[in-house]
N, C-alpha and C positions, 0 to 999 in steps of 0.2 A: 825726649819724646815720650807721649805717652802710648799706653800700651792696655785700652782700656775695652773691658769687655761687658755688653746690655747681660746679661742674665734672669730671663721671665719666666712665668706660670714655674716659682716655687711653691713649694707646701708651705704653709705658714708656721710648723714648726720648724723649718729650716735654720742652724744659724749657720753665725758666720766661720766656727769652727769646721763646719762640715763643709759647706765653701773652702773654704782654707783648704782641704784635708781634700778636697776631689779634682779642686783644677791645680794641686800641685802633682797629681798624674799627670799632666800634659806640657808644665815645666816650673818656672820660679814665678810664684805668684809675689807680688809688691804691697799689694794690698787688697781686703775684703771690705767692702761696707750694705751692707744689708739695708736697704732699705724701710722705715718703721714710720707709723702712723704717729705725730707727735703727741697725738692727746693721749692714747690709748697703749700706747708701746709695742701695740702689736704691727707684727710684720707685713707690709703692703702686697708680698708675693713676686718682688723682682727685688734687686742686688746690682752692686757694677762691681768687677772683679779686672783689676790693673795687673798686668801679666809683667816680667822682665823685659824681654824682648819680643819683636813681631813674628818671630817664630813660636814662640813661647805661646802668644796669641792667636796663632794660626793654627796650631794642632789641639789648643781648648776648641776653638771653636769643630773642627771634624771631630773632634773627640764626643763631644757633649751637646753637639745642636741635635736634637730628634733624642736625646738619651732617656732615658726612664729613669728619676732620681726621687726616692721615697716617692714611688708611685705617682707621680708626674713625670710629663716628657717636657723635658725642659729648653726654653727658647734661646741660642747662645749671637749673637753678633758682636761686630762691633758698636761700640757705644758712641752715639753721634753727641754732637754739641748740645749743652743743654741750652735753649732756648730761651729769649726774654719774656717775660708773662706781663702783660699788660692789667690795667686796673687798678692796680697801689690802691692807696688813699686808705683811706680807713671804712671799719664796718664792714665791708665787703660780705656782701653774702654770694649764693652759687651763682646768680643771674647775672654778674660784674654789675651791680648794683650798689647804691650806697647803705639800702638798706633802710633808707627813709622813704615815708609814704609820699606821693605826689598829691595826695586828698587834700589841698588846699580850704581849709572850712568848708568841707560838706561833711554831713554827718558819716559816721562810721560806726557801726554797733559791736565789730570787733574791735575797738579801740577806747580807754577810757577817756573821759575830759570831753565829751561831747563834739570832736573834731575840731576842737580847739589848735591853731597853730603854736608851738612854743619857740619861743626863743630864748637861745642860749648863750 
């Protein structure tokens, strides 16, 4: 079974060493994985931290929910299921969009080719 703990509002130079290094006060940590932005490397500000046992994961979390850690207070629970994300496909921008214009040949002045349709 797992034994897996949400960890939020870190600092973003937090690594995973220091994770390592804080919830192994509370008992035998399994594993750290920091969370990182993939383009940029930098750190998103949450972590999930897999404890040994549920006891192990029980006293992280009173240990370190409300804690003050490099000057944040840091958010500790357990880590729920991560969720299915809908959208695939390709292109995707923020709007779950494909990213293609619906401008059907009408003109466009942000657009070159005079609103020409392409096909690919």
């Amino acid at each position: 079974m797992e034994y897996k703990l949400y960890v939020g509002n870190l600092s973003y130079s937090t690594s995973e060493t220091d994770l390592q290094t804080l919830f192994a006060e509370a008992g035998a940590v399994k594993s750290v994985a920091l969370i990182k932005d993939r383009d940029s490397g930098r750190s998103k500000g949450f972590a999930f931290v897999e404890m040994e046992t549920q006891q192990d994961m029980q006293n992280a979390i009173s240990m370190f929910n409300g804690k003050d850690f490099q000057d944040r207070a840091l958010s500790v629970s357990i880590a729920r299921p991560r969720e299915e994300r809908s959208g695939g496909g390709f292109g995707g921008n923020r709007s779950g969009g494909s990213g293609y214009s619906n401008n059907r040949g009408r003109s466009n002045n942000n657009r070159s080719g005079g609103g020409q349709k392409r096909s690919w």
